[in-house]
VODRENVEX-944576 format. One record per residue (C-alpha): residue in three letters; z, x, y. Coordinates in steps of 0.1 Angstrom, whole numbers, plus 5000, padded with zeros to 4 digits. Example, Ala and Ser with C-alpha at 12.3 -4.5 7.8 and 13.67 -1.06 7.14 Angstrom:
BEGIN
ALA507851234955;SER507151374989;
END
This chain:
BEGIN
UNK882593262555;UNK883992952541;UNK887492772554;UNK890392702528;UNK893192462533;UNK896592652527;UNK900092522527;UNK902392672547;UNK906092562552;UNK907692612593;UNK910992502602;UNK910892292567;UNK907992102576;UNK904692122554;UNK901792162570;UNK898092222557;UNK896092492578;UNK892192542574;UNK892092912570;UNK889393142569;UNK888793302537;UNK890493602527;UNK892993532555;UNK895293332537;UNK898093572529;UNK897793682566;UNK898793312576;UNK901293282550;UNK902793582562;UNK902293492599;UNK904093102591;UNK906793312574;UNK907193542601;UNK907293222626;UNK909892992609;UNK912393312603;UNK911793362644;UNK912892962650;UNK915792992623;UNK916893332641;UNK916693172672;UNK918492822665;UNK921293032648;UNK921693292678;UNK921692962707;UNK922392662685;UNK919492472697;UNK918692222676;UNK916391992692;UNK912992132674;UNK910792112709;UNK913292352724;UNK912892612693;UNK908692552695;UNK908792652730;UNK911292932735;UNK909793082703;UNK906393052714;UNK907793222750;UNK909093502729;UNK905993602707;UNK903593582745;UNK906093782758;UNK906194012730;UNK902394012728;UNK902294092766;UNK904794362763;UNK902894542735;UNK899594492751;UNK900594642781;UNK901694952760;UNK898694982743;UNK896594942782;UNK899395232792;UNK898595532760;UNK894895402762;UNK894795532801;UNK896995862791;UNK894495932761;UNK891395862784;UNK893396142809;UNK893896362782;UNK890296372766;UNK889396452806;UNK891496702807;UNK890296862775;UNK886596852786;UNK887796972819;UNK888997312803;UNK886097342776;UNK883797302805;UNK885397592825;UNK885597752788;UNK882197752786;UNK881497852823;UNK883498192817;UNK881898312783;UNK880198632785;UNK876798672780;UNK875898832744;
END
């Protein structure tokens, strides 16, 4: 798989991004998603000074990331419990059929 160099526009700064093929529109949407996150974020603390945004924004998506993971660790344990619990009661099931 070949890389492509795509434009992408964060925080009104143009940037060119070697890109996997096929995975542009998911880093064009990802940049998108990015520079609404700093403009949201500038507007709701008035920050201005561009580091600050970069950082606090980048603090929010880990933290977001961590948060989701986390959930997905959590209904990955219950869905392991459940399956047990399923094959638990097919395996006493299958104890108490009667001979035919």
């Amino acid at each position: 798989m070949s890389n492509q160099a795509v434009e992408i526009k964060v925080y009104g700064r143009v940037f060119k991004v070697n890109c996997p093929s096929g995975q542009e529109d998911a880093l064009r949407a990802s940049a998108a998603d990015f520079d609404q996150r700093l403009h949201d974020l500038s507007e709701r603390t008035k920050i201005s000074n561009l580091e600050q945004l970069l950082m606090f924004t980048g603090l929010n998506v880990c933290n977001e990331l961590h948060n989701e993971r986390h959930e997905q660790q959590r209904n990955e344990e219950k869905l392991t419990n459940r399956i047990n619990e399923m094959e638990d009661l097919l395996e006493k099931a299958l104890q108490y059929q009667p001979e035919r």
